[in-house]
N, C-alpha and C positions, 0 to 999 in steps of 0.2 A: 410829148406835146400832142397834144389834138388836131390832129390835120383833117380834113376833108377834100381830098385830092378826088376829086370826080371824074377826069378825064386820063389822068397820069398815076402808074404804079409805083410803088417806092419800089426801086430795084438796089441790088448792090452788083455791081457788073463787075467784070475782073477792072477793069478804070474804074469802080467804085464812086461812078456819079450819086449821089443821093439826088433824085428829081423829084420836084412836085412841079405840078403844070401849075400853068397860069391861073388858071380856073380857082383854084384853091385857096381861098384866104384864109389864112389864122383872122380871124376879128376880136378884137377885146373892144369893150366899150369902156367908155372913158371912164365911167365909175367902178373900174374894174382894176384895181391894185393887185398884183402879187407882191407881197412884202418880206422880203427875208428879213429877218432881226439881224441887229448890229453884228450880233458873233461868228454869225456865219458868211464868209465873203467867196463870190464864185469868181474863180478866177479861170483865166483863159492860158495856156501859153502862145507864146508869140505866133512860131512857125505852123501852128497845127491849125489850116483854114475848115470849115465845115462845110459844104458846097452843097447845096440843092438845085442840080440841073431844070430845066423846066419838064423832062420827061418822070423826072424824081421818082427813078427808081434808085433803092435802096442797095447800093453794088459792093459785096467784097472783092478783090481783086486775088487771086491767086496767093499773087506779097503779102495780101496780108494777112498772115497768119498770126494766128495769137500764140508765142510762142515763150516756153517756159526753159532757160537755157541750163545747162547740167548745172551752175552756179544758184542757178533755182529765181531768176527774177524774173519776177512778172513782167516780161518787154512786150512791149506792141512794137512790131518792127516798121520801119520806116512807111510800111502801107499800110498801119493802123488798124489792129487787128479788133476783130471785135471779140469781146469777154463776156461770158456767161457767167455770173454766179451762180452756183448754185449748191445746195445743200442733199446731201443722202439722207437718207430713211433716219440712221440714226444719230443726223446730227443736227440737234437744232442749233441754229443763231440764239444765243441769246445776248440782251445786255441789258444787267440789272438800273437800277436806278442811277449809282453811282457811277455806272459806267456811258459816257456821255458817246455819243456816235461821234467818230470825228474822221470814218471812213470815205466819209463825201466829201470827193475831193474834185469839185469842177473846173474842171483847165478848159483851158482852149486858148490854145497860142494866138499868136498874133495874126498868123500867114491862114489861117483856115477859119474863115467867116462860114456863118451858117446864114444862109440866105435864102429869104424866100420872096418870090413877085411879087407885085403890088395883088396882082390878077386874084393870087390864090388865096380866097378867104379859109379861114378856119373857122368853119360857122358851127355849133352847138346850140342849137332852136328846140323849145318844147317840140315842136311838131316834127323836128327833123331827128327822129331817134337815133342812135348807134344801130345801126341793120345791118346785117349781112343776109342778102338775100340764102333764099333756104339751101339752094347750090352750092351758095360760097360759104353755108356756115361751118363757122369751126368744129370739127364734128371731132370727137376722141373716142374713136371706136373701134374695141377690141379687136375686128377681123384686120380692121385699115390698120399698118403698121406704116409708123413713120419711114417713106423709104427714099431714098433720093433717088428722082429722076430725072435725067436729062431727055426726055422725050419732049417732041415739038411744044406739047402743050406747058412746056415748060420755057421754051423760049421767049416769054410774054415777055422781052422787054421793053422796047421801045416804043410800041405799035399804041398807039390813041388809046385805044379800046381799054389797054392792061393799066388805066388811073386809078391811083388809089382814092377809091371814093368811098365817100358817108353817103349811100344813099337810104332813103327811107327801107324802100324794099329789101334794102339787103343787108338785116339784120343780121350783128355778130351774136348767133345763134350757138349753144351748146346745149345737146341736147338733155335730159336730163341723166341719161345712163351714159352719156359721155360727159360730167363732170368730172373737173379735174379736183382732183379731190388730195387735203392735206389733213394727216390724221389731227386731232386733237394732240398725240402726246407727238408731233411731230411740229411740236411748237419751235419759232425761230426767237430762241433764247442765249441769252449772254449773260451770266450769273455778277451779281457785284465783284464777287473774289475771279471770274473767268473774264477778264479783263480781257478783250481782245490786244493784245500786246503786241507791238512793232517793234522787239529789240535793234539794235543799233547795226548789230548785225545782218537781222531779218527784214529791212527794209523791202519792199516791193518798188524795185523801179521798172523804169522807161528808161525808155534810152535817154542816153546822157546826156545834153541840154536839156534836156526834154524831162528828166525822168520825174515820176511825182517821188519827191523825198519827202521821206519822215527821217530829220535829222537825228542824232540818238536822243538830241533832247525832243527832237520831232517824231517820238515813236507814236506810234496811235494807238493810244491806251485806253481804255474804257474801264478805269478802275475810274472812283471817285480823285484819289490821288492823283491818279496817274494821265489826268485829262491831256487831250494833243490838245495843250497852249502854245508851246511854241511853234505847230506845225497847225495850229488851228486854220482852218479855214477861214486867212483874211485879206481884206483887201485896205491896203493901207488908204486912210483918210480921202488921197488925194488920190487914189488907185480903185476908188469905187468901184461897183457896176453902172452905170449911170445910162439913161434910156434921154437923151435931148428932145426937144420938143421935136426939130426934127424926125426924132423915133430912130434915129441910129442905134443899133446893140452900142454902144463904145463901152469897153471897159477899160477908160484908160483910169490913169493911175488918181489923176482930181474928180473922177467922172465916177460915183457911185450910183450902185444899182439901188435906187431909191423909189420908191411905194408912198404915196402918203395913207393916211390911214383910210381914207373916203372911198380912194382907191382903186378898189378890188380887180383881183385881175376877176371877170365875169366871163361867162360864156349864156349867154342870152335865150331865154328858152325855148323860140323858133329857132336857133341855131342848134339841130342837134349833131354829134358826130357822126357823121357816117362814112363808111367804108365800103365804094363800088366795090363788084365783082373781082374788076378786072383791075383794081387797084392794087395785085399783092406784094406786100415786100420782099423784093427775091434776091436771091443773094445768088450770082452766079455760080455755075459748077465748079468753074476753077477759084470760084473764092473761099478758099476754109479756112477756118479759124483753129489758126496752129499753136500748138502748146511747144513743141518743140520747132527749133526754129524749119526743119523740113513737115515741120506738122502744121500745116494751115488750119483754120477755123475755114472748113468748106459748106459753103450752103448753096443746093444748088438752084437753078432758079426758079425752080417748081416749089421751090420748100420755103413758103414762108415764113417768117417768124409770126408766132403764137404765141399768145399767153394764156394759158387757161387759170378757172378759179382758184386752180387748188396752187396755184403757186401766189397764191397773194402773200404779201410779207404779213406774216402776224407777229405779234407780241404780245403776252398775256399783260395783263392791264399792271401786274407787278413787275415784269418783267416789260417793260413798255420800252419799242426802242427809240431811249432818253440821248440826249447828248447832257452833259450832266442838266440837275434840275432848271438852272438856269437856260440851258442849253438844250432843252427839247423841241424835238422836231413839232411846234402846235399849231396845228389852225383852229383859232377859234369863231365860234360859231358866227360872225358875221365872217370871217375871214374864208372860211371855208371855197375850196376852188370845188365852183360850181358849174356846172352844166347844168340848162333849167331841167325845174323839176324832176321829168320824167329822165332825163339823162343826169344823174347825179354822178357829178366824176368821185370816183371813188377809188381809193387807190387800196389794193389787196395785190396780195403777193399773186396775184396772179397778172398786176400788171408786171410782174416782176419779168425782165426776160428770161423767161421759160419756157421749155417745151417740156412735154410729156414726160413720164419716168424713163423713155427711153433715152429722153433729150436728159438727160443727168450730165454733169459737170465733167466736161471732155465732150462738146455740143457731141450726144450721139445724131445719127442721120434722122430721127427724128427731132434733136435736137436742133436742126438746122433753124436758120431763123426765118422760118415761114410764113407768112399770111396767105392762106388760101385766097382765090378773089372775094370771098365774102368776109375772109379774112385779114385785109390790109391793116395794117399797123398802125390799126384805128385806136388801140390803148399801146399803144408801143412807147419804145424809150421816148419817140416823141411825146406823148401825152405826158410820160413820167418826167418829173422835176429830174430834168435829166439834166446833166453836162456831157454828155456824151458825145463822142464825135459825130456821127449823123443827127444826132439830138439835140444838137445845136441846133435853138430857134432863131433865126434871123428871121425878122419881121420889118418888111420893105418900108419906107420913111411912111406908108399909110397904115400905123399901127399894128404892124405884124406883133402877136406876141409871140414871145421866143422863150421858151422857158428852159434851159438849160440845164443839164443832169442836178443844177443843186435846184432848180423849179421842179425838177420832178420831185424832190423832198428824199429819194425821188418819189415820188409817184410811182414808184419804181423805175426800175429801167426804163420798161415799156410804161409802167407806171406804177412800179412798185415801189415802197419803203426800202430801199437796200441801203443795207448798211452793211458794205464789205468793199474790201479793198479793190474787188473787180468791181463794183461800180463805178471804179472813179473812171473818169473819161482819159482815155489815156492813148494818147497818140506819139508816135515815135518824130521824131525833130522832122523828119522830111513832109510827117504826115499831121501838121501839129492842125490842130481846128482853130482856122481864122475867122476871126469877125473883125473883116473891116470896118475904117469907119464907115464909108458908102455903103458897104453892108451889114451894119451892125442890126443887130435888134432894136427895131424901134417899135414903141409903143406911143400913140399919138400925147398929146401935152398930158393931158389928163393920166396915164396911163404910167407914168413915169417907175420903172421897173427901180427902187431903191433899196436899199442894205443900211442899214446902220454904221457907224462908222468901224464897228470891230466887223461885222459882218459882212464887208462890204465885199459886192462881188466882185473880183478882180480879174483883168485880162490884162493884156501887155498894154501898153500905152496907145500905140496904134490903132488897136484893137478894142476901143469901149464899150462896151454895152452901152447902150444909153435909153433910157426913156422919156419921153419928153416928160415935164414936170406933174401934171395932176395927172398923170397915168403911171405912179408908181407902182414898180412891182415888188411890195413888201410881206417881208413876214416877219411879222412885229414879236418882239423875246414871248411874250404872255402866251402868245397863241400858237399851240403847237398844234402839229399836223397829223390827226386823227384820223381814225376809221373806224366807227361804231359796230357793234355786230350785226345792227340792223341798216347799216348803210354801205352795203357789200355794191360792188359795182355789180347789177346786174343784167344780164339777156336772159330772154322772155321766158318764162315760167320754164318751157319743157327745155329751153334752149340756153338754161341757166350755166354759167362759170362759175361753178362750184369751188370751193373750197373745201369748209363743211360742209355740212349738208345745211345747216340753218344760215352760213352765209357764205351761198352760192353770190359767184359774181354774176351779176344778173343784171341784163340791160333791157328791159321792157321797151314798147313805143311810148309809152307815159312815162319811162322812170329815164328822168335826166341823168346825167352824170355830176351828182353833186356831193360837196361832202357837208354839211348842215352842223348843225351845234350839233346834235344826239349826232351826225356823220362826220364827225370830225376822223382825222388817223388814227384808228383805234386798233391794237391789234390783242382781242381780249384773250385769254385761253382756249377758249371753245374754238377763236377761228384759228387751229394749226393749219399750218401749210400742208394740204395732203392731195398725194396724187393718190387715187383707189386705181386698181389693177384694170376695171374696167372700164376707167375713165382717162384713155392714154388719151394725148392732146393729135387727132389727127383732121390729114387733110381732106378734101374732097376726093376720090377715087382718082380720078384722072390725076390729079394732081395730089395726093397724098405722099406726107410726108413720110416715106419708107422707110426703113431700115432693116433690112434682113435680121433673123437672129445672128447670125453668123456676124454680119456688119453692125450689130450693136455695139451702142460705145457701151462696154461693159466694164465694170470692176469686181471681179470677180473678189471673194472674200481675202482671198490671199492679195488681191491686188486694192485692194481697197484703200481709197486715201487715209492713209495712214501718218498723220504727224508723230504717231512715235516713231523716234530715231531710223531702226530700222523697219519701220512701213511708209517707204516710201509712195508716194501718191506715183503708181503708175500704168500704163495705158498697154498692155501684150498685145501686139499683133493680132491677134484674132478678134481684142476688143478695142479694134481701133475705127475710132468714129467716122466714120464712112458717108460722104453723103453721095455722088456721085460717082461713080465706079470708078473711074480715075483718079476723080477727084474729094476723092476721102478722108476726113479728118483724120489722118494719123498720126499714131504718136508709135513711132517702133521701136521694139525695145531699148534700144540706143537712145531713142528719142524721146522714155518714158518721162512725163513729169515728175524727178527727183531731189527729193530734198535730201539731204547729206543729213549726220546727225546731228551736227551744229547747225544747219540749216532749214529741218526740216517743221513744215507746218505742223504745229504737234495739237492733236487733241488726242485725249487718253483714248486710252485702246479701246475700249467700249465703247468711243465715239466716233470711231472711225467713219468716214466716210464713205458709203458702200451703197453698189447700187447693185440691185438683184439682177440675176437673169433678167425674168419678167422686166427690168429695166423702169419700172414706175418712180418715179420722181418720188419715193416713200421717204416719211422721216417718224420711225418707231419712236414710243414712248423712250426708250432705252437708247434709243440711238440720237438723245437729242443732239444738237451741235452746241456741245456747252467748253465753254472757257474756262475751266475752275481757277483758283487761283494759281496751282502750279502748272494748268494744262493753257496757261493764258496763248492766244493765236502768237505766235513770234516769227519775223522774218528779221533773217541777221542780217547786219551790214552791210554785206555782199549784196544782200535779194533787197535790197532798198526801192522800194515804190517811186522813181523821182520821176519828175518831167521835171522840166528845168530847174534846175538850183535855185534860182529869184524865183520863179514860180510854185514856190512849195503851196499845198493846200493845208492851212491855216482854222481852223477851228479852236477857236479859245473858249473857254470853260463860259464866260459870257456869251460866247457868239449862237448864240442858241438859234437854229432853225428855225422860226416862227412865222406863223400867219396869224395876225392877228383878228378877233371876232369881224370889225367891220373893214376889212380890207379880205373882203372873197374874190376868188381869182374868178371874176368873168371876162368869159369875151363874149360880147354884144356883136351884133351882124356888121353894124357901121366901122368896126375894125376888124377888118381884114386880113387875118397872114397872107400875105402876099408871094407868092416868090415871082419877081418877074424875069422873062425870058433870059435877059444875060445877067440877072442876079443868080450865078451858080452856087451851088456850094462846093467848094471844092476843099479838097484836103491837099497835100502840097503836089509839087508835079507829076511824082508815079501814083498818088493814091487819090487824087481829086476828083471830089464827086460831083457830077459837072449836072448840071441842066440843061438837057435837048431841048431842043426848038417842039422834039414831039410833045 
C-alpha cells in the first residue's frame, strides 16, 4: 500500500505493533476503483488481526519467526513470521501462459484488522513525489554492506521524529551505481510445462486453523490443466470483499470487495508518496524472520526493508505472469493504479520484498527488511496489492484504501508482482490478520473496493472488507495488471531503482507513480530481475544495512536450494542469516530448511537456487527458476500451505486478477488512509501490531 506516514515510522518491534501516526492518510478519491475480477477472491482468515498502531512502526517480534519445520511447511508461527520470496541467480520464476498464478493467496482472519486512523492520509500528489531526502536515500553500495545493527541509531522506534513519511525532500533516491540490478536472463519465469505444482503432498501450510491449504485437488498449479480451481482464490457470493459505504474493510461472507467500473482506486497528482527520513520500517533486533522454528526472520531496527529495482517481478511478455488467460493479473489502461503523473505506481520486482543479493532467500542481514529514513516503506508490501499481514490496508470509515496482498496484484510484496507461495499472507491462528468490522477497510461510497462474484475477496464473516458503494475496488477479468518497460517505477535519474538498466525503478519529482495503458504490469524480457554486484540494496552509513561476510546469509554451492531430492535447501551455520548479533536469522544445521525427498522443493539441478558468496540477489541466464514439466515446484501433503481449512485461497481459472482500463486505482487527497489513534493494527495477543499514541 502507499502510505505517507510523516510523523511515525513503520517499525516491527518484538510486540510487532505495525504504526502509522495519525498524520498519515491513505486518500482514494471517489472516482478511484480498485477492481479485482470475479476470479480472484481475497480472503482474510478469521483470527489473524493486522494492527497499525498510531506510532506505526513496522515490528517483528522475536516469535515471529518464519520458520520452516523438518516436515518442510511453510509455518508462520503464532507471531506471524514474515517471508521473503525470493529467487537465486539461477532460478527464474516463471509462468507460461497456461500456467495461471493462483499463488496469491490473501487471507487475513478475522481477529487481525488492519487499521489505519481517520488522521493518516495516504496522499500521492503530482507535486508530492516519492523522496527520500539524499540522507535517507536507498543507497546500494558496494563498500556499505548490509549489516545489522543494533546501535542507538537504530533504536528509532517510537520517537515522533522516526514517521514514516512521503516527504518531498526526501526522495527514494538510488543512485545510479547502486542500482539494484536483475540480469535479463535472470528473468522470473514459469514455462507452460514448469507448472508451479502444489502436490497433495507438498502443500505449504500454516498453522492449522489457519493454514493456507491447497487441497490435493487444491494444489497450485500453473499448468493450463492444472489451474487451482478448486483452491482458486475465492470469495463465495455472499463471502465478498465488500468496502460499505461506511468504508469498513468487511469481508464478510455477503459482503464483496466490489469496484464499480468508474471507480478507480486513484492516487491524485498533488498526492504524491513520500517517505520521511525518519519514517523507516524497522523490524526489531529480536525480530527475525525464522525458517526453522528456532530460526526467526530477525530484522534489526536499523535495518529497513528495501526494495530496489532490480528485484522488480518481471515476466517476459511470453512468459507473462498469467493466471490462466482468463485469469490474468491485468490493469487495463484506464484501470491502471496510478499515482499522478510524475509518481506513476508502478509495480517491478523491485517492489518485490527484497533486499540486496545479500538479502537472498534466508533474509541474509542485509536482507533484513529495512527502509533507511529516506527509505520507509514508501513501495513496500504496503504499496503492493498485498494481503499481507502488516499489508493489511485498513482504511478508517473516511475512505482509507486498504489494498491487501491480493491489491498488491501484488504490487509486489512491497509492490511487487509475486507469484509464490511466500506471498501469500500467512499468519499463524494466534497471529491471524483481522479486519474488523470497526476496522475494516473502508473506502468512502464512491470507492467501493468489489470482486466479482468468483473473485470475490473473502475474509471471515466478522471481518469484511467493505467499500462503500461507488468507491469500488475492482479489477475487472479484461484488465490485467501490467508493467510496461517504459513504465518502470522510478527515482530520480542518478537515484534510479534499477532493474535493468533500461527500466530502472525510477521515481523522479515529476514521475508519479502510475501504471498507464503503455504502464500497465508488464514484465517483458528485457526487464529480468537483476541484482548487479555493484548495486547491493544498502543503507545509509549510520544505519546501513550490514552483514558481515561471515554473517552472510549464504548458500553456498553445495548448499544451495536444491529441490532435487537430495539438495536440500539449507542454511550452515556460518551462512546463517544474521541480522543483529544475537539476534540473527539462523537456521542451524539442525535447523536447515529441509526438504526430504518426497518433500523436497524440486527444481532441476541446474536450477538450483544459489546465492554467491558476493551474495547479489543474481538470477543467471542458466539459473533461471524454471518449472519444467517434470521439475514442476511440488509441496507434499505434509508441507500443505493451509491457513484455515474454510479459508483456503481460492483462485479459479475464471477468477482472473484484473483491473480493469477505466477503474485506475487512485487515491485522491479527499480520501484519506487514515489510521486513527486506537484504530491499531494488531495481529493476535503475542503478535499485535499495535498503534502508539506516538
Amino acid at each position: 500500500s502507499l502510505r505517507t506516514l510523516e510523523s511515525q515510522n513503520l517499525r516491527i518491534s518484538e510486540s510487532q505493533n505495525l504504526r502509522i501516526s495519525e498524520s498519515q492518510n491513505l486518500r482514494i478519491s471517489e472516482s478511484q476503483n480498485l477492481r479485482i475480477s470475479e476470479s480472484q477472491s481475497l480472503r482474510i482468515s478469521e483470527s489473524q488481526s493486522l494492527r497499525i498502531s498510531e506510532s506505526q512502526s513496522l515490528r517483528i517480534s522475536e516469535s515471529q519467526s518464519l520458520r520452516i519445520s523438518e516436515s518442510q511447511n511453510l509455518r508462520i508461527s503464532e507471531s506471524q513470521n514474515l517471508r521473503n520470496v525470493r529467487v537465486s541467480e539461477s532460478q527464474y520464476l516463471r509462468i507460461s501462459e497456461a500456467q495461471n498464478l493462483n499463488f496469491r493467496i490473501c487471507r487475513i482472519s478475522e481477529s487481525q484488522n488492519l487499521r489505519i486512523s481517520e488522521s493518516q492520509n495516504l496522499r500521492i500528489s503530482e507535486s508530492q513525489s516519492l523522496r527520500d531526502s539524499e540522507s535517507q536515500n536507498l543507497r546500494v553500495l558496494e563498500s556499505q554492506n548490509l549489516n545489522p545493527r543494533t546501535s542507538e541509531l537504530y533504536d528509532l522506534r517510537s520517537a515522533a521524529f522516526l514517521n514514516f513519511r512521503i516527504s518531498e525532500s526526501q526522495n527514494l533516491r538510488i543512485s545510479e551505481s547502486q542500482n539494484l540490478k536483475i540480469s535479463e536472463s535472470q528473468k522470473l519465469r514459469i514455462s507452460e510445462s514448469q507448472n508451479l505444482r502444489i502436490s497433495e503432498s507438498q502443500n505449504l501450510r500454516i498453522s492449522k486453523s489457519q493454514n493456507l491449504r491447497i487441497s490435493e485437488s487444491q494444489n497450485l498449479k500453473i499448468s493450463e490443466s492444472q489451474n487451482l480451481e478448486s483452491q482458486n482464490f475465492k470469495i463465495s457470493e455472499f463471502q465478498n470483499l465488500r468496502i460499505s459505504e461506511t468504508q469498513n474493510l468487511r469481508i464478510s461472507k455477503s459482503q464483496n470487495l466490489r469496484n464499480s467500473e468508474s471507480q478507480n482506486l486513484r492516487i491524485s497528482e498533488s498526492q504524491n508518496l513520500r517517505i520521511s527520513e525518519s519514517q523507516n520500517l524497522r523490524i526489531s533486533e529480536s525480530q527475525n524472520l525464522r525458517i526453522s522454528e528456532s530460526q526467526n526472520l530477525r530484522i534489526s531496527e536499523s535495518q529497513n526493508l528495501r526494495i530496489s529495482e532490480s528485484q522488480n517481478l518481471r515476466i517476459s511478455e511470453s512468459q507473462n505472469l498469467r493466471i490462466s488467460e482468463s485469469q490474468n493479473l491485468r490493469i487495463s489502461k484506464s484501470q491502471n493504479l496510478r499515482i499522478s503523473k510524475s509518481q506513476n505506481l508502478r509495480i517491478s520486482e523491485s517492489r518485490n520484498l527484497r533486499i540486496s543479493e545479500s538479502q537472498n532467500l534466508g533474509i541474509s542481514e542485509s536482507q533484513n527488511l529495512k527502509i533507511s529514513e529516506s527509505q520507509n516503506l514508501g513501495i513496500s508490501e504496503f504499496q503492493n496489492l498485498r494481503i499481507s499481514k502488516s499489508q493489511n490496508f485498513r482504511i478508517s470509515e473516511s475512505q482509507n484504501l486498504k489494498i491487501s496482498e491480493s491489491q498488491k496484484l501484488r504490487i509486489s510484496e512491497s509492490q511487487n508482482l509475486r507469484i509464490s507461495e511466500s506471498q501469500n499472507l500467512r499468519i499463524s491462528k494466534s497471529q491471524n490478520l483481522r479486519i474488523s468490522e470497526s476496522q475494516n477497510l473502508k473506502i468512502s461510497e464512491s470507492q467501493n473496493l468489489g470482486i466479482s462474484e468468483f473473485q470475490n475477496l473473502r475474509i471471515s464473516e466478522s471481518h469484511n472488507l467493505r467499500n462503500s458503494e461507488s468507491q469500488n475496488l475492482k479489477i475487472s477479468e479484461s484488465q490485467k495488471l501490467r508493467i510496461s518497460e517504459s513504465q518502470n517505477l522510478r527515482i530520480s535519474e542518478s537515484q534510479n531503482l534499477e532493474i535493468s538498466e533500461s527500466q530502472n525503478l525510477k521515481i523522479s519529482e515529476s514521475q508519479n507513480l502510475r501504471i498507464s495503458e503503455s504502464q500497465n504490469l508488464r514484465i517483458s524480457e528485457s526487464r529480468n530481475l537483476r541484482i548487479s554486484k555493484s548495486q547491493n540494496l544498502r543503507i545509509s552509513e549510520s544505519r546501513n544495512l550490514r552483514i558481515s561476510k561471515s554473517q552472510n546469509f549464504r548458500i553456498s554451492e553445495s548448499q544451495k536450494l536444491r529441490i532435487s531430492e537430495s539438495q536440500n535447501l539449507r542454511i550452515s551455520e556460518s551462512q546463517k542469516l544474521r541480522i543483529s548479533e544475537s539476534q540473527n536469522l539462523r537456521i542451524s544445521e539442525s535447523q536447515n530448511l529441509r526438504i526430504s525427498e518426497s518433500r523436497n522443493l524440486r527444481i532441476s539441478e541446474s536450477q538450483n537456487l544459489r546465492i554467491s558468496e558476493t551474495q547479489n540477489l543474481r538470477i543467471s541466464e542458466s539459473q533461471n527458476l524454471r518449472i519444467s514439466e517434470s521439475r514442476n515446484l511440488r509441496i507434499s501433503e505434509s508441507r500443505n500451505l493451509r491457513i484455515s481449512k474454510s479459508q483456503n485461497l481460492r483462485i479459479s481459472e475464471s477468477q482472473n486478477l484484473r483491473i480493469s482500463k477505466s477503474q485506475n486505482l487512485r487515491i485522491s487527497e479527499s480520501q484519506n488512509l487514515k489510521i486513527s489513534e486506537f484504530q491499531n493494527l494488531g495481529i493476535s495477543e503475542f503478535q499485535n501490531i499495535r498503534i502508539l499514541e506516538f
